[in-house]
C-alpha positions in Angstrom: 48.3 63.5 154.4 50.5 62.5 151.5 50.4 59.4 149.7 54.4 58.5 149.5 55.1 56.2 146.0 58.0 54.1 146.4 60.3 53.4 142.8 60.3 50.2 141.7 63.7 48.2 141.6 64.5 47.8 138.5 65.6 44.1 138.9 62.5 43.3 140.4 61.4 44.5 136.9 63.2 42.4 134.7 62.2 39.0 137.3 59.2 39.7 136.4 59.2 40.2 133.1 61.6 37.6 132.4 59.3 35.4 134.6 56.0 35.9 132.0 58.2 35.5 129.7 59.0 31.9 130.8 55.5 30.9 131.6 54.5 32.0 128.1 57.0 30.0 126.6 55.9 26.8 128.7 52.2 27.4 128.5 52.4 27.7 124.6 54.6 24.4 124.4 52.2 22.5 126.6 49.2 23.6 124.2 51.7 22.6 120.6 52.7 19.6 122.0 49.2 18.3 123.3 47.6 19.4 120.0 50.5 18.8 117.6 50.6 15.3 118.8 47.2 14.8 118.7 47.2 16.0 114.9 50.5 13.8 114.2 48.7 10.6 115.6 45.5 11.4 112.7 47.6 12.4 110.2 49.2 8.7 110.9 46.4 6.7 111.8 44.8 8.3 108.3 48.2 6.9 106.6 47.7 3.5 107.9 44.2 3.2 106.8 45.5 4.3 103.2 48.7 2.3 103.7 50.3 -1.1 105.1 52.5 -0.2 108.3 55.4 -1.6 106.7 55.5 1.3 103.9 54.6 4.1 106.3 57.9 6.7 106.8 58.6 7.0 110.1 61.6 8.4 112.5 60.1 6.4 115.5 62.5 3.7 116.6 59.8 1.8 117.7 57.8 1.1 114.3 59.5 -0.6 111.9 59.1 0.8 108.3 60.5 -0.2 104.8 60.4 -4.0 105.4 60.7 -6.2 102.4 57.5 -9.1 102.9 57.9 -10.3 99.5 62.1 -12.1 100.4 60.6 -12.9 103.6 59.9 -16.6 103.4 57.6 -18.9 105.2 58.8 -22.2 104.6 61.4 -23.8 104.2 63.5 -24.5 100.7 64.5 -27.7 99.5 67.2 -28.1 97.4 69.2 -31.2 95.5 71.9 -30.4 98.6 68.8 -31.4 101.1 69.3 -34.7 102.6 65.5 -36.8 101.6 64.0 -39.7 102.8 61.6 -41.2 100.2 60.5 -40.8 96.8 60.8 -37.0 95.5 57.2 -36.8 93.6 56.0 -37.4 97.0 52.7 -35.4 98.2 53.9 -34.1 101.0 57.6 -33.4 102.5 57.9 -33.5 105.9 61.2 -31.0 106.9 63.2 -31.6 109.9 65.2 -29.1 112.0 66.6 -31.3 114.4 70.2 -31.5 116.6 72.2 -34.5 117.1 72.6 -34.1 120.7 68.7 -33.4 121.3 67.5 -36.7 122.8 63.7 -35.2 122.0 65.1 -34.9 118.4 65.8 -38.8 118.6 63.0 -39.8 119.5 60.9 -37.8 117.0 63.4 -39.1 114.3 62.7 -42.4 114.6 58.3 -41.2 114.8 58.6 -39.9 111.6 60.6 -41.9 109.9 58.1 -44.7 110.8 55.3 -43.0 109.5 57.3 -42.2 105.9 58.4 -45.9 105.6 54.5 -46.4 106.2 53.0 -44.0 103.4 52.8 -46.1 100.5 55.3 -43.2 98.6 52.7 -40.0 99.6 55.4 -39.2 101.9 59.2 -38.0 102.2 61.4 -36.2 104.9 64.0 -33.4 104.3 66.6 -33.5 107.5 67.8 -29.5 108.2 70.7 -29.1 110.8 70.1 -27.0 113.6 73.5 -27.8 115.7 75.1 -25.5 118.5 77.0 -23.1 116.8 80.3 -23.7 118.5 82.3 -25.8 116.0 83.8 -27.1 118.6 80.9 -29.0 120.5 79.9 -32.4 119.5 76.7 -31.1 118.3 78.6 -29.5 115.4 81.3 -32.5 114.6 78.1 -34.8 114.5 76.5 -33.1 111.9 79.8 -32.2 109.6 80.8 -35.8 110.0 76.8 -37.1 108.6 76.9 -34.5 105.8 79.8 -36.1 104.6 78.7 -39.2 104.6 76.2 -37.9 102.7 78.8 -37.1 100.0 79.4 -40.8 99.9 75.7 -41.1 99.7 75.4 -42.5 102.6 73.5 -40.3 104.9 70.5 -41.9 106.1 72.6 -45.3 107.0 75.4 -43.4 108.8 73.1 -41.3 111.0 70.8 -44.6 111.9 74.3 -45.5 113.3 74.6 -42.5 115.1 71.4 -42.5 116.7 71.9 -46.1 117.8 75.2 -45.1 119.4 73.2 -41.9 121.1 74.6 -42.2 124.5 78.2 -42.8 123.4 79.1 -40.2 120.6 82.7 -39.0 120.6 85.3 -38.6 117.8 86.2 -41.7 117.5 82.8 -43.0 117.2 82.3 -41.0 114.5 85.7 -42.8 112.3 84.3 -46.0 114.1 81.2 -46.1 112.2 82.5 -44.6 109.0 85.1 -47.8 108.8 82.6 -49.8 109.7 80.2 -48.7 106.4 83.2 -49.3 104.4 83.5 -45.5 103.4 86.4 -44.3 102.0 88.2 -42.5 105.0 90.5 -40.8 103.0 87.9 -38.7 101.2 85.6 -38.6 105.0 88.8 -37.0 106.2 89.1 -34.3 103.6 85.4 -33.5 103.5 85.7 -32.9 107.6 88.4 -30.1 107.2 87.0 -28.8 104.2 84.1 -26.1 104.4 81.7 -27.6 101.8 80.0 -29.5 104.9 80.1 -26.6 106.8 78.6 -24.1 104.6 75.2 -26.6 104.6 75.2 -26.6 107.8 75.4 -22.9 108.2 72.7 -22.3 105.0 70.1 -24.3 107.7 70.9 -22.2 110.3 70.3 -19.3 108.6 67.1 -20.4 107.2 66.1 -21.7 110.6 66.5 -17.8 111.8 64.9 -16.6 109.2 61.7 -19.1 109.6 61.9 -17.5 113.4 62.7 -21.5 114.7 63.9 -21.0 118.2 64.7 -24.4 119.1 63.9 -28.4 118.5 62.4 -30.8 117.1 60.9 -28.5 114.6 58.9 -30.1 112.0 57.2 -28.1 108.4 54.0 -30.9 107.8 53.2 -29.0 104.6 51.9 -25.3 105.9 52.1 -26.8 109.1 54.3 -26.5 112.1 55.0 -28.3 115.1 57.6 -27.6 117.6 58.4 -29.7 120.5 57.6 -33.4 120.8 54.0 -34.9 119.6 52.2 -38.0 119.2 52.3 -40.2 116.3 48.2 -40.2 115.7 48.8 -36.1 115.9 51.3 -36.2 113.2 49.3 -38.5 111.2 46.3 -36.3 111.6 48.3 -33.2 110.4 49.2 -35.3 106.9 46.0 -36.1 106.8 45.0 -32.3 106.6 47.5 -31.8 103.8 46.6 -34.2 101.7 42.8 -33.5 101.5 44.0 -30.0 100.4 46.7 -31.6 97.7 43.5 -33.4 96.9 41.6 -30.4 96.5 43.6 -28.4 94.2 44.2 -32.1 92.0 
């Protein structure tokens, strides 16, 4: 009996060649990407150890690299253009992100203002605007029309005014009141088109962003923060803090 050999097909050569071919090529992936990945994630975590994440070079889209901590600020400036309450050698400043149309914002106003009136001089407050950014909302035209009273150095009387008239702000209010403080109307006019109001108002915002403030009442107490409404006797309490450290490096 004869054993009878059959000849291969030579396509059924090349699928099988070209099939270990394939499972080479995926096999030897598999084993560079578990332990290339593996060595990519040492030679990082080494890096980190030797550096601060924000210096490490990196493609990931997820890791954020090359930051600048030293222009990043965390609190706020106060400049000659800064609105203050109370005497400027004062111990501590309190700084005030607040809106016009926030009836929280109000009522923590009028808190601290209270407890700056009561400080014997230790204390002051520095007003930051934090209105809607549509220049058309009353939230905006509230705090243009203040900063320039301001102009006629009369901020802190005009907004009292304002605040007392909380529930019935409008445009005309706003003239209202400025008549009534005997301000010159023609120059209140011209600072309200003008953009020298306006560009304060957007410096605050921007600072607000950058200080990460997401909404109000905000209030700096020192290196202290408070967002939301509080208690009198927990703002106290704060102040309190700062000034035993003022005292400490006296």
């Amino acid at each position: 009996m004869f054993l009878k050999f059959k000849k291969k097909d030579f396509s059924t050569i090349l699928f099988v060649t070209i099939s270990l071919i394939v499972f080479v090529i995926v096999l030897g992936s598999f084993f560079i990407f578990k332990y290339g990945l593996n060595l990519l994630s040492y030679e990082m975590l080494v890096e980190k150890i030797e550096k601060p994440y924000y210096e490490i070079e990196t493609e990931d889209p997820f890791i954020t690299s090359n930051i600048n901590l030293q222009n990043k600020i965390i609190k706020p400036e106060v400049g000659e253009e800064n609105p203050t309450l109370g005497q400027k050698d004062a111990k501590i400043n309190l700084v005030y992100f607040s809106d016009y149309e926030c009836l929280s914002c109000h009522k923590q106003k009028n808190l601290i203002e209270e407890t700056v009136k009561e400080s014997d001089g230790k204390i002051s407050l520095t007003w930051k605007d934090y209105p809607s950014m549509d220049k058309e909302s009353l939230s905006w035209k509230v705090a243009v029309a203040t900063r320039c009273a301001g102009m006629q150095n009369k901020f802190w009387s005009y907004q009292g005014k304002l605040f007392n008239n909380f529930d019935n702000l409008d445009n005309n209010k706003l003239i209202e009141l400025g008549k009534d403080m005997d301000m010159s109307m023609i120059e209140f006019a011209k600072c309200v088109r003008n953009d020298e109001s306006e560009e304060l108002i957007r410096k605050d915002l921007v600072e607000a962003n950058n200080l990460e403030i997401i909404g109000v009442p905000f209030l700096f107490v020192g290196d202290q923060e408070i967002m939301g409404e509080f208690q009198k006797k927990e703002l106290e309490y704060l102040i309190q803090l700062e000034l035993k450290k003022r005292e400490g490096k006296d």
